[in-house]
C-alpha positions in Angstrom: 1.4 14.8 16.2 1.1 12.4 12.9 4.7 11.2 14.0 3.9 10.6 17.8 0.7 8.3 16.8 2.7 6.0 14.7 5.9 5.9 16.6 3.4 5.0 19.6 1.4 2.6 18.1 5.1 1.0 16.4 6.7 1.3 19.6 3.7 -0.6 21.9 3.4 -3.3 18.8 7.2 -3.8 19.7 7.0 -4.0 23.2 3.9 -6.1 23.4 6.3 -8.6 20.9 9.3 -8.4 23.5 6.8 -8.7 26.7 5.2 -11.9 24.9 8.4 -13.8 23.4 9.1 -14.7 20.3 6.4 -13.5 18.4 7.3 -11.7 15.6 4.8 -8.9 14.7 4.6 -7.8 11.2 3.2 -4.1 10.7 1.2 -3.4 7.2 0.9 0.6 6.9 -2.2 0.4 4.2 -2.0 4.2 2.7 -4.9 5.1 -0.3 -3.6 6.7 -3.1 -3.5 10.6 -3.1 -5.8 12.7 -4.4 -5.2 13.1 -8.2 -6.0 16.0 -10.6 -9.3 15.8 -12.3 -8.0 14.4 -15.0 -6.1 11.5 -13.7 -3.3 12.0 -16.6 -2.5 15.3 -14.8 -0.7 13.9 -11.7 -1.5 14.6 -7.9 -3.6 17.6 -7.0 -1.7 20.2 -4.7 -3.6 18.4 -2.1 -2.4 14.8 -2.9 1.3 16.4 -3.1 0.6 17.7 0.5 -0.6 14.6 1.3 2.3 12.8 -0.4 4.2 15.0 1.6 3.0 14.4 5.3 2.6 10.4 4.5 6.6 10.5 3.8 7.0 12.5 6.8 5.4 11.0 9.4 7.2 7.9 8.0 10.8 9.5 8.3 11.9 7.5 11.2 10.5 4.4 10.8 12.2 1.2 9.2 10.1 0.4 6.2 11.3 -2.8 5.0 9.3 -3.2 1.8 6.6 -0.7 -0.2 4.2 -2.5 -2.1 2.1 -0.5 -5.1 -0.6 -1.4 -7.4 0.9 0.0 -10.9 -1.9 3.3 -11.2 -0.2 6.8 -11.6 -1.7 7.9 -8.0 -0.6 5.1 -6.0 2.7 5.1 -7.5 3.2 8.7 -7.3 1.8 8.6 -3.6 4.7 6.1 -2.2 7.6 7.9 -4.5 8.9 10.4 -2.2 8.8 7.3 0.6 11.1 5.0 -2.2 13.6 8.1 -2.8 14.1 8.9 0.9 14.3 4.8 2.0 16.2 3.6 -0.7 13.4 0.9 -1.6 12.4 0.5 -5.4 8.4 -0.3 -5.1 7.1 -3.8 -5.7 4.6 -3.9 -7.7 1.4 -5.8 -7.4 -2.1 -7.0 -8.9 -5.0 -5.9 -7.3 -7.7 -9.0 -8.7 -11.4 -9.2 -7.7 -10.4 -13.1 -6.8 -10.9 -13.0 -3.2 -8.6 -16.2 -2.7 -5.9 -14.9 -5.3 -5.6 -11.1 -3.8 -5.4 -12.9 0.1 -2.9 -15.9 -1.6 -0.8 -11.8 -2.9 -1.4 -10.9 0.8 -0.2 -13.4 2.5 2.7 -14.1 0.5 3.8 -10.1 0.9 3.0 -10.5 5.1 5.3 -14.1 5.1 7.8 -12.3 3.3 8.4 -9.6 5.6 7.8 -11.4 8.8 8.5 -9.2 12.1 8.7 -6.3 9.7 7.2 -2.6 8.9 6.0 -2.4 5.2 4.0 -0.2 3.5 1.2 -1.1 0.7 -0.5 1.8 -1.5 -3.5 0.7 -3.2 -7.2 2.5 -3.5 -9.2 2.8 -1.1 -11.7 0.3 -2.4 -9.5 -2.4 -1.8 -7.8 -2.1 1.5 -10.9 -2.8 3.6 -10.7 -6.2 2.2 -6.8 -6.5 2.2 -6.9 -5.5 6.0 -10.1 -8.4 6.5 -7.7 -11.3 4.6 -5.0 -10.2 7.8 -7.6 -10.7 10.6 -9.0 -7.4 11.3 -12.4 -7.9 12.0 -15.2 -6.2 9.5 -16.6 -4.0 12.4 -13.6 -2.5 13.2 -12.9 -1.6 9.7 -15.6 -0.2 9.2 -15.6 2.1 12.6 -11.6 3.1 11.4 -11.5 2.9 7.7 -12.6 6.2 5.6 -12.5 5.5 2.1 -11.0 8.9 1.3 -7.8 10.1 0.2 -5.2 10.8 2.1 -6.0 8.2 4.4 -3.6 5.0 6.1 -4.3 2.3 8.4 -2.0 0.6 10.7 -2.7 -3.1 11.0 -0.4 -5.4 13.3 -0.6 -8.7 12.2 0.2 -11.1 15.2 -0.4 -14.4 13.7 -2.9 -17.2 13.8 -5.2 -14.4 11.4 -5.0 -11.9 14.7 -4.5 -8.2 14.0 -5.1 -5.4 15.4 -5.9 -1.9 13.2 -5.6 1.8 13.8 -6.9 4.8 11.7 -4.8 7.6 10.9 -5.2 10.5 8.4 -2.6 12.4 6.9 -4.4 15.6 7.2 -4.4 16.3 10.6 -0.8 18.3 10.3 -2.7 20.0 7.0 -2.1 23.9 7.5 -4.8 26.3 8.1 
């Protein structure tokens, strides 16, 4: 069902690019770090792995370009499996409380993968305000963003600071 959602909202972001001309649409999948052990040295909780686990899968068939990481254990251990199965060594990145300096990051990530699907891991406190910086307007956010683990939002970024955003939660395929 995870796969379905984001191969539907991929495949309408594509058709709505094709329908419209030359447009390119770039696609930021914004995943929060799993779940770590209590004590953060520890690794991933058994949930994170799981969580690890679906995020990668529900990814399988989709043409990640690029995976961007801030450089904590949990975020870098969260898009691992994702780097092994697509090839793609993670790019590192600096989150900074500089509003102009973490949209100038932004930006520059978005330019450089124009048109194309990438994926940026960072916590949870943090992508509200990434997604904001790519024209996703605060209300939405706030109706589709849960600041929990195991969480990922799709954002479309069409240009002229127009996106478009939609929640998705890796747990949904948990089992019972």
């Amino acid at each position: 069902m995870l796969k379905t959602a984001i191969l539907a909202t991929l495949l309408a972001a594509g058709t709505a690019v094709y329908a419209t001309g030359p447009e390119k649409v770039t696609t930021v999948i914004f995943v929060n770090a799993a779940e770590e052990e209590a004590t953060p040295s520890a690794g991933l909780s058994e949930e994170g792995r799981d969580q690890t686990r679906l995020f990668t899968e529900a990814l399988r068939h989709i043409d990640v370009a690029a995976i961007y990481t801030i450089y904590v254990n949990k975020a870098v251990q969260t898009v691992a499996p994702l780097s092994e199965l697509r090839q793609l060594h993670p790019v590192y990145y600096w989150v900074t409380r500089d509003e102009e300096t973490r949209d100038c990051v932004l930006d520059c990530i978005v330019k450089k993968n124009k048109g194309k699907t990438i994926v940026i891991c960072g916590n949870p406190e943090n992508i509200p305000a990434m997604a904001r910086s790519l024209g996703v307007k605060a209300k939405s956010i706030r109706t589709l963003y849960d600041k929990g683990s195991g969480q990922f939002l799709i954002v479309e970024v069409h240009g002229n600071n127009n996106a478009v955003a939609q929640k998705l939660n890796m747990n949904i395929q948990k089992k019972v």
